[in-house]
Every structure is written in structure tokens, then in C-alpha cells.
C-alpha positions as CSV (number, residue, x, y, z in Angstrom):
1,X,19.0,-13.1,-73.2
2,X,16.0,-13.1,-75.1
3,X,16.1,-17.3,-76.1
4,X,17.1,-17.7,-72.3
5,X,14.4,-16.1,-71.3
6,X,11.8,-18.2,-73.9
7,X,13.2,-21.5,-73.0
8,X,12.7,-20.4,-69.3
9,X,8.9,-19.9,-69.9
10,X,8.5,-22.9,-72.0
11,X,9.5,-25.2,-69.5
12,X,7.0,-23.9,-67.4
13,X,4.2,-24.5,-70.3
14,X,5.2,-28.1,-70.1
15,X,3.0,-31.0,-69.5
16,X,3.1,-32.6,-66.1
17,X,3.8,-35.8,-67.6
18,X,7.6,-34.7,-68.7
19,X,8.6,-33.5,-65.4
20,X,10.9,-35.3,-63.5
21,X,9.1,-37.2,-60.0
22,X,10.1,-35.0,-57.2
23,X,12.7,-37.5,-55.3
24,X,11.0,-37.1,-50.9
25,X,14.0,-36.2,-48.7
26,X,14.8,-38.9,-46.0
27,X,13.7,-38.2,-42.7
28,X,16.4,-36.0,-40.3
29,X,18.1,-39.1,-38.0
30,X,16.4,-38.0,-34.6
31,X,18.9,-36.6,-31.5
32,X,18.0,-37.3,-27.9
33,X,17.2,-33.9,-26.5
34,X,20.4,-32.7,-24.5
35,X,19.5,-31.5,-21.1
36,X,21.1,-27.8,-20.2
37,X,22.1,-27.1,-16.8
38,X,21.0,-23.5,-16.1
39,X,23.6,-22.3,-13.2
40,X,22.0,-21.4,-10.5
41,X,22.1,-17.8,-9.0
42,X,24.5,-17.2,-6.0
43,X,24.0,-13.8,-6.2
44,X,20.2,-13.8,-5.0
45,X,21.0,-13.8,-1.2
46,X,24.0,-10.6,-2.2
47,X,21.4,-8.7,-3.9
48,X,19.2,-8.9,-1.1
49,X,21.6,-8.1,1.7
50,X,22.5,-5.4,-0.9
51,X,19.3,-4.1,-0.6
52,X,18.7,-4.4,3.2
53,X,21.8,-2.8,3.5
54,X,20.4,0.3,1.5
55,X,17.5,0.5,3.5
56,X,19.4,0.8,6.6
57,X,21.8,3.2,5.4
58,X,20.2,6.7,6.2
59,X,18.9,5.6,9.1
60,X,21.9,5.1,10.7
61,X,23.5,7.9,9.1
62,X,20.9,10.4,11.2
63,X,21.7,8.0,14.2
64,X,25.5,8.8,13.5
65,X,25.1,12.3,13.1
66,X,23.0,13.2,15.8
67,X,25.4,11.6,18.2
68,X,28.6,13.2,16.5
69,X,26.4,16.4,17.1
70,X,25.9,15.7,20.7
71,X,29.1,14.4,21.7
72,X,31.2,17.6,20.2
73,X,29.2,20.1,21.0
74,X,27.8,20.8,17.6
75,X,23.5,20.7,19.4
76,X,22.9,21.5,22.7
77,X,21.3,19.0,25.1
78,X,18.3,21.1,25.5
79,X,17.0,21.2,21.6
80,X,18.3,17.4,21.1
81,X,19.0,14.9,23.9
82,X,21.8,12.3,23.3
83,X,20.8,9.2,22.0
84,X,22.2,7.3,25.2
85,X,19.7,9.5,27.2
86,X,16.8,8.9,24.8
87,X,17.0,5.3,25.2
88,X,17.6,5.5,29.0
89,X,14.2,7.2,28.8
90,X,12.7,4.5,27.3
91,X,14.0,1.8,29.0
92,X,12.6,3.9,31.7
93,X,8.8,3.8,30.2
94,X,8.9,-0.1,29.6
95,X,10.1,-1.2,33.1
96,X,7.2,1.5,34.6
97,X,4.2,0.5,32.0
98,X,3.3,4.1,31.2
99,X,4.7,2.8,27.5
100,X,2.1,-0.2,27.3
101,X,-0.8,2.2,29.2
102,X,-0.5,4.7,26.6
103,X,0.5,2.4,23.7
104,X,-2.9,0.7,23.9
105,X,-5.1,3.1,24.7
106,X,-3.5,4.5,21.1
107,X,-4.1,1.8,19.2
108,X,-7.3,1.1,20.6
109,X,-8.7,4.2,19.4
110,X,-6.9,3.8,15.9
111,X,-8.7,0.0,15.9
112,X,-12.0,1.1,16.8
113,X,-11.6,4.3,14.4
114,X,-9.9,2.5,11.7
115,X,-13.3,0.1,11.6
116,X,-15.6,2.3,11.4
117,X,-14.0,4.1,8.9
118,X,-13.4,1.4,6.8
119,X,-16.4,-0.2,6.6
120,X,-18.3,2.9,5.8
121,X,-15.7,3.8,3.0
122,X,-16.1,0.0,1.9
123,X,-20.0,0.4,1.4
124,X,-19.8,4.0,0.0
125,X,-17.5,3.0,-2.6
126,X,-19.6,0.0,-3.4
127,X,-22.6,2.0,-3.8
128,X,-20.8,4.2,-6.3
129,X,-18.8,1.5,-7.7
130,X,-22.3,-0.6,-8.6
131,X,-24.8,2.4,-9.2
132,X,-23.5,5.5,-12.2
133,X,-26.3,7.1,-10.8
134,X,-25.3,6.9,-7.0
135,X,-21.3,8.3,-8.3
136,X,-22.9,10.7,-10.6
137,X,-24.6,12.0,-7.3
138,X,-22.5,11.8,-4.5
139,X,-18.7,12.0,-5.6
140,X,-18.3,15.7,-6.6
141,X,-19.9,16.2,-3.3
142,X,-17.6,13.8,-1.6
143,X,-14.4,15.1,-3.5
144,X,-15.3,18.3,-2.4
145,X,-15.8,17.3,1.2
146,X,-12.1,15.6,1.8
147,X,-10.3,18.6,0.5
148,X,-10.4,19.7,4.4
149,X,-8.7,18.3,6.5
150,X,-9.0,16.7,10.1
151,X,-8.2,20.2,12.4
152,X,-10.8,21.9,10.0
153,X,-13.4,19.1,11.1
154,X,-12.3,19.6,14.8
155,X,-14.2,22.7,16.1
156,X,-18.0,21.3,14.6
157,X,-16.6,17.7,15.7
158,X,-16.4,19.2,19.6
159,X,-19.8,20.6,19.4
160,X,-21.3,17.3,18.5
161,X,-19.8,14.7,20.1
162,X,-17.5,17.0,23.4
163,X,-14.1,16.2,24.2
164,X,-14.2,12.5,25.4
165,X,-13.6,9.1,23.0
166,X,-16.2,9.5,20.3
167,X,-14.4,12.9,19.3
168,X,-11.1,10.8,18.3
169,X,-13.4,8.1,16.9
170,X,-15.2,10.3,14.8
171,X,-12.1,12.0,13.5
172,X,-9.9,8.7,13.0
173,X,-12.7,7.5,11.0
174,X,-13.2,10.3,8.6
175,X,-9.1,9.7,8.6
176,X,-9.7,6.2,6.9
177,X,-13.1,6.8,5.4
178,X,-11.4,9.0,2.6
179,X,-8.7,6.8,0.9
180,X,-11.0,3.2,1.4
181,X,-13.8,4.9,-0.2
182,X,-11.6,5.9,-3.1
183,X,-10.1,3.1,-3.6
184,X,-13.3,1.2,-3.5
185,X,-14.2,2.9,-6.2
186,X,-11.3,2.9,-8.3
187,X,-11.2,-1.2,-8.3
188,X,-14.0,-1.1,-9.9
189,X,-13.3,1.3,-12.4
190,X,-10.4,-1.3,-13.3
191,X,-12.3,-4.8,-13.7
192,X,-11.1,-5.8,-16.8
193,X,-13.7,-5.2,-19.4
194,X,-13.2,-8.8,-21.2
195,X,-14.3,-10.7,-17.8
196,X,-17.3,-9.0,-18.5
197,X,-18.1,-9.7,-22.0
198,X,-17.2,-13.5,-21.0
199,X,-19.6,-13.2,-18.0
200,X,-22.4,-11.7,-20.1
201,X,-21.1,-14.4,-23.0
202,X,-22.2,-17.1,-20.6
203,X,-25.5,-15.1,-19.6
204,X,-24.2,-14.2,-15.7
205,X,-27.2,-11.9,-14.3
206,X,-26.1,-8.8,-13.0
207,X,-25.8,-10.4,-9.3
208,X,-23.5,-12.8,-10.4
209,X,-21.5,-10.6,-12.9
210,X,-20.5,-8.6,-9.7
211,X,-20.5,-11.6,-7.2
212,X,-18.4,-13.5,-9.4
213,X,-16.2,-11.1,-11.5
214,X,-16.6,-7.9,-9.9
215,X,-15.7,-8.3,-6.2
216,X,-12.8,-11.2,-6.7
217,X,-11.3,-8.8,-9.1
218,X,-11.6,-5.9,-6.7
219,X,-10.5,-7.5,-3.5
220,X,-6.4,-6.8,-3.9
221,X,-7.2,-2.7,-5.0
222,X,-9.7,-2.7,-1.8
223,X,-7.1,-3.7,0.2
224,X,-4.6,-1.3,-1.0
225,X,-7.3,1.4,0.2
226,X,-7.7,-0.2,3.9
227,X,-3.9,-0.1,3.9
228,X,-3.5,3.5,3.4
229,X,-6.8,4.3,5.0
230,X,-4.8,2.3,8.5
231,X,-1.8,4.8,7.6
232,X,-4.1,7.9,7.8
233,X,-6.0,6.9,11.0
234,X,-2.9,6.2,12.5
235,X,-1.8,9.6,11.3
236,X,-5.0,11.4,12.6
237,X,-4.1,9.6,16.1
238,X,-1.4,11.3,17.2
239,X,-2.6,14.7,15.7
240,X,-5.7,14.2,17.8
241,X,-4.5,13.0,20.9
242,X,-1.8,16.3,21.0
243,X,-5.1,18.3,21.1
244,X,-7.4,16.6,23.3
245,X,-6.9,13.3,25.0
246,X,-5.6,12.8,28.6
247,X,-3.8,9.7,27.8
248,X,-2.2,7.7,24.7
249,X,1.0,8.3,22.9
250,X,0.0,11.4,21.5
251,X,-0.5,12.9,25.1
252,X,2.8,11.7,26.5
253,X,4.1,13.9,23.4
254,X,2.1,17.1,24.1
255,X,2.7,16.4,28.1
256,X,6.4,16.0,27.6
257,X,6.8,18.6,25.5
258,X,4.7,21.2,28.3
259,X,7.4,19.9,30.9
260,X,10.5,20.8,28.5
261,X,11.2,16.9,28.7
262,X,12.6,16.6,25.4
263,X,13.9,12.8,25.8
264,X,10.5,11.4,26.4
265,X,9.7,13.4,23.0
266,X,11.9,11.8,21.4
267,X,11.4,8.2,22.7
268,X,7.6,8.7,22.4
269,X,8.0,9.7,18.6
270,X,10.5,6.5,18.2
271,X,7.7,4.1,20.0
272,X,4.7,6.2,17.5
273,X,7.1,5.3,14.1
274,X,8.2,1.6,15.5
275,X,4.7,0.9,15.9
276,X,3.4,2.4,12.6
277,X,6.1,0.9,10.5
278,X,5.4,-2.6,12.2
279,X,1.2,-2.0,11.1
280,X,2.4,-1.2,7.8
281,X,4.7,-4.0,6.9
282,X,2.4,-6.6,8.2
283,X,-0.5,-4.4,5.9
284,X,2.2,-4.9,2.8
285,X,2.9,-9.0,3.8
286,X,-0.9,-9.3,3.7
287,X,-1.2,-7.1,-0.1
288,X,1.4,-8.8,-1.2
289,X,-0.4,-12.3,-0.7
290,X,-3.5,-11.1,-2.2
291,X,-1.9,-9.2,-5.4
292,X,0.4,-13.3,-5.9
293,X,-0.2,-13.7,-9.7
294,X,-1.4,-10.3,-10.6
295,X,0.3,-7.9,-12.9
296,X,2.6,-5.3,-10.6
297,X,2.2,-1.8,-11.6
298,X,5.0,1.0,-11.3
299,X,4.2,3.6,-8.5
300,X,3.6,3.9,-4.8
301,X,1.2,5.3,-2.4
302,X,1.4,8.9,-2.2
């Protein structure tokens, strides 16, 4: 072991002259590159369907229940109306144009509302989102102001502004001002911190640093806010038009419900959710254009 182990090291000791040349390896024969068919997925369209499928389920579960419960017996036609008579009622409001008066008076307050609402939530949160000192400020004071809601805001809100249209203005505004304003903010907590060094890498001023980083950056999250700000207005329409409003879909609610007319309930309450969902999916087309090519995060909208 030990004369194994010498003659090992004094091979290593030895000149470079008495090794053997180190014979080169011929080159590997080169292979055309082989082309791989990657199958194609017919299950795409079934997954979808799948999932369409899904969404409609409990829908039309409550649609199948209701009428089980109306045609046996099970609910009495005055606490729910039969589904036939709901949509006779309706049919009912479309051919007379009570539907489309009070639909747009609706969504003409919600518009107007929504506008206001948004742009002042838009140029709040910009103020905090560019100034520390402006947050450090005004958002504990703000925070502290959106815990109430909009029937706590309602009695000082009659005093100021009466019973007419800038009442439900004021109110579907202060609806959208809270979540725009917030999430206004919060996109500009979450600019990236490296597109900042670059920016101040290449010597960007402080206009351009929020002209050209900040605010592209921020667009998608701002957005986000405007879309749930819409869904709150929209909210704080109906709520406001069961107190004080003398037409609208809200009203035709309250007035229906004062006359015991429980099919126009429920086809005004179809008509307020057809029209909300609509508003929202064309919201979530729009987002989802914007956010193309951005990370996803997990979660939804609370």
C-alpha cells in the first residue's frame, strides 16, 4: 500500500517533458435538430364550459327551488311571487317605460356621483401618495372618517344640501371617494423600488421619476379602486333612493314594497343586480386589459 501510494506521488513530481501528449477528442458528428410536435389541447374549450357551467349552477338552483316552493305549496304567494308572475311583471315594466324612466334616472345619479367621487378620491390619494407629509397628516383623519357609513352621513347631509339631487350626489360620492382614495394610495405604496433606483441611476428629476415610473406603474391598482369605488356608488344608490327619491329604481322598490306589490320587488331587485353585474363585468374586461403582462396576485375584492 505504502510503494503504491509513493509511485502514485512520484508520477505526479514528474517532468512535463515525460508525459504523454494529451490525444484532442474528435468533434461529436452534428444531428439536425428534430422538431417535436407538442399536441395541442382539446380540452381548453371543456374546461371552460366546465367553468361556465359552475358559475351557473347555484343560480339556477335558487331559480329551481323557488319555483318547486311555489308550485307545491311549500311559500305562499304573498311572501314570494312565482317566478312566472315575476317575469310577467317585468315584461310589464318594459313594454310601459316605467323600467327605462327609473333605470336612468338611477344610473344617472350613480354617473354623476361616481365622478365626482372618483376624481376627488383620485387627487386625494395623489396628494398622499406624492407628499409623506400630506399622508402623515391627513390619513388617520381620513381612516377615521370612513369607518361611518352612508345612513350615519344622512341626517347632516339633509341639513346641507335638502332632500332633492345633490343629497344622492353627495352621498354616492362619499360611496366612491373611500375605496379610489385608498387605492390611490396603495399603488403607490407598491411601485417597485428598483424602477426607482434605475430612474434616479439615469438622474430622472423628481417630476419625471413620478411622470415616468410612478403613474404608468400605478395606473392598473388605480383602476382597481375606480372599480370598486363604481360597486359602492352603485350600492349607496339604491340605499339612497329607498329613503328619499321620488323616482329611480330604488323608489319603485320602496313604492312597491308600501303597496304590498311583491312581484315588482322582485323584478326591480332582478333589473338593480342585472344592471350592476353588467357595470362590473365590463369594469373587469377593462382591468383585465390594463393589468395584460403584469404579475396576478391571489385574492379578491372584499
Amino acid at each position: 500500500m505504502a510503494r503504491a501510494t509513493a509511485e502514485a506521488l512520484d508520477r505526479q513530481h514528474l517532468p512535463a517533458k515525460n508525459l504523454a501528449p494529451v490525444k484532442r477528442l474528435p468533434n461529436a458528428p452534428t444531428r439536425p435538430a428534430r422538431r417535436v410536435a407538442v399536441p395541442k389541447s382539446t380540452k381548453a374549450w371543456q374546461t371552460r364550459a366546465a367553468n361556465i357551467a359552475l358559475a351557473w349552477l347555484l343560480p339556477v338552483a335558487l331559480l329551481g327551488l323557488w319555483y318547486i316552493g311555489t308550485e307545491r305549496g311549500w311559500l305562499s304567494e304573498q311572501v314570494l311571487p312565482p317566478p312566472a308572475f315575476v317575469y310577467q311583471t317585468l315584461g310589464d315594466l318594459v313594454s310601459s317605460g316605467d323600467l327605462w324612466l327609473n333605470a336612468s334616472a338611477s344610473l344617472q345619479r350613480v354617473v354623476v356621483g361616481f365622478l365626482i367621487g372618483s376624481a376627488l378620491g383620485v387627487a386625494l390619494g395623489l396628494a398622499m401618495g406624492l407628499s409623506k407629509t400630506v399622508e402623515d397628516y391627513l390619513l388617520p383623519t381620513f381612516n377615521a372618517l370612513v369607518q361611518i357609513p352612508v345612513l350615519g352621513w344622512m341626517p347632516f347631509a339633509l341639513l346641507l344640501f335638502g332632500i332633492g339631487e345633490p343629497l344622492k350626489y353627495v352621498l354616492i360620492a362619499h360611496a366612491a371617494l373611500v375605496p379610489v382614495t385608498l387605492c390611490t394610495l396603495q399603488a403607490f405604496h407598491e411601485v417597485p423600488k428598483r424602477l426607482l433606483e434605475v430612474g434616479r441611476a439615469y438622474g430622472f428629476s423628481q417630476r419625471q421619476i413620478v411622470t415616468d415610473i410612478v403613474l404608468p406603474s400605478a395606473v392598473a391598482p388605480i383602476f382597481t379602486g375606480l372599480r370598486l369605488g363604481f360597486t359602492k356608488a352603485w350600492l349607496s344608490l339604491v340605499v339612497v333612493e329607498l329613503l328619499a327619491s321620488s323616482e329611480g329604481l330604488g323608489y319603485l322598490i320602496a313604492y312597491s314594497r308600501q303597496l304590498f306589490q311583491l312581484d315588482l320587488v322582485m323584478a326591480a331587485v332582478v333589473v338593480v343586480g342585472t344592471i350592476g353585474l353588467l357595470i362590473d363585468r365590463g369594469f373587469e374586461f377593462i382591468e383585465r386589459r390594463l393589468n395584460r403582462g403584469r404579475p396576478v396576485k391571489t385574492g379578491r375584492l372584499a
